[in-house]
N, C-alpha and C positions, 0 to 999 in steps of 0.2 A: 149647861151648854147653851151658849146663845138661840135665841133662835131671830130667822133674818127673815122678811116680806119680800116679797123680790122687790119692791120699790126702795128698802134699804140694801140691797145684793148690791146692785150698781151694776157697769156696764160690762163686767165680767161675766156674767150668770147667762147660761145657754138661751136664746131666741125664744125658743121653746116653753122656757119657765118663765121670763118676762109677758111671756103672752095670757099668761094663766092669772088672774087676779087672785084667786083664793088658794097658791101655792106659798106654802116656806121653804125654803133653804134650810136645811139641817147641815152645818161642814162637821166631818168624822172625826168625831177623837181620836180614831184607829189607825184613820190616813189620810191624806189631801184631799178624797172623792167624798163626795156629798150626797145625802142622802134628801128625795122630794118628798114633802107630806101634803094631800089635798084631800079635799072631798068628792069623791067620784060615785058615780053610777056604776053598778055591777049588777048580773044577772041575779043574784040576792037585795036589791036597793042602792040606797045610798049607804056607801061605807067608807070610811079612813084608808087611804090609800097610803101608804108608807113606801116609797120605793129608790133604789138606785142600781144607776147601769150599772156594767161588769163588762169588762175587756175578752169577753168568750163568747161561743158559739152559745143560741139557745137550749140545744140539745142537752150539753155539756152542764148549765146552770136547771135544768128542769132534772136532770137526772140526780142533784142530790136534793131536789126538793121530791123527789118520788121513793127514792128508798130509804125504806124505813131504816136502815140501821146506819143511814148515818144523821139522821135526825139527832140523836143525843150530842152529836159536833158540833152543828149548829144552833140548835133550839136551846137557847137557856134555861128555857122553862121545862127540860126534856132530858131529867139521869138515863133512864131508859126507857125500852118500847119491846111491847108483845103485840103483834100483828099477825093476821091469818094468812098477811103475802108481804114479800118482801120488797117489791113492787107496787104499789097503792093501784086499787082504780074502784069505782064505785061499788062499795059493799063492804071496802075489807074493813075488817072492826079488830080491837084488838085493846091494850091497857096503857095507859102514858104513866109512869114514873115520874111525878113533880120531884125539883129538887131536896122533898123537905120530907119525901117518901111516901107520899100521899097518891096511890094508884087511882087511876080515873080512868072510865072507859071511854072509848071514842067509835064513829062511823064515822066513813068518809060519804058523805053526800053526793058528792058529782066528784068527775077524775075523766077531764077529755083533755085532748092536746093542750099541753099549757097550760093549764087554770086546774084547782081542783080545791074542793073545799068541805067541811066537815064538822062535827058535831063533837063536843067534847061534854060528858057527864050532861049528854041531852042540851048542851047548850050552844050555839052559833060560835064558832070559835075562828080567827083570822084562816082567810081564803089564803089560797097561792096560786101567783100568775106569774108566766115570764114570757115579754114582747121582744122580738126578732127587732135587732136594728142593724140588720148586718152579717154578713159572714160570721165576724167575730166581735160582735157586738150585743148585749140583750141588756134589757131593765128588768130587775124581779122584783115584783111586788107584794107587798101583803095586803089583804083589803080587811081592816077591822073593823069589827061592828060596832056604831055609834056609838054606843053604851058601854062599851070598852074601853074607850079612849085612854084610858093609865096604864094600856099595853102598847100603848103605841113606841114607847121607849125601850121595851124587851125586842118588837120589833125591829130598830134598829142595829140591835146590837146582834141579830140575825143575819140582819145584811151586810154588817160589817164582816161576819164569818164567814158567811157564805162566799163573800170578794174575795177572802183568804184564799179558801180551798178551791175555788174553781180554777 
């Protein structure tokens, strides 16, 4: 899949991403919406931000980044999930299912309005956040940690899921 700077985007690409020097354009094999990658500050550092809007309310996009059992729809990386709540919020721990059967445990670290992020086999594993742009408008993001960076492409194809079902 290509990838575009916004100075080769051209004069299509939102004000917003031209204003950002160290953003790409990712366009969606899935569908015509595009997906933003930079490097952002978060309450964890500096991490891989992987993100794209979604034509829905916040509410609506945060709610299947919180329950767990529809994680395995979205998360590629995710056959299934053993969780001590079905609902996340800081604390609940439980087993992820890689697709290749390889059970791993996880904590959720933090879990507040919107943002929530978590530890997989003790290790920093992509955060989740979703900004309000509207009534019926949100971006949901992933924040990857630096040193992940070859996840960032499972990443998308998250977000291309997640625009399905919301």
């Amino acid at each position: 899949m290509p990838v575009f700077s916004r100075s080769e985007w051209g004069g299509s690409a939102p004000t917003a991403w031209k204003a950002a020097p160290d953003t790409h354009i990712y366009p969606s094999a899935l569908s015509d919406a595009v997906t933003r990658v930079r490097i952002g500050k978060t309450p964890d550092g500096r991490r891989i931000e992987e993100s794209r809007e979604i034509p829905v309310p916040a509410d609506r996009a945060w709610s299947l980044l919180v329950d767990t059992e529809r994680w395995p729809e979205w998360g590629p990386s995710v056959r299934s999930i053993d969780c001590s709540d079905r609902e996340i919020r800081a604390g609940s721990t439980g087993h992820v299912e890689t697709p290749v059967g390889i059970r791993v445990p996880f904590e959720i670290t933090a879990c507040e309005p919107y943002r929530w992020t978590w530890r997989v086999a003790r290790i920093p594993a992509p955060g989740h956040r979703v900004e309000s742009l509207g009534p019926e408008r949100c971006r949901v993001f992933f924040e990857v940690p630096l040193l992940a960076g070859a996840y960032v492409p499972v990443c998308r194809w998250a977000l291309c899921r997640i625009a399905e079902m919301a």
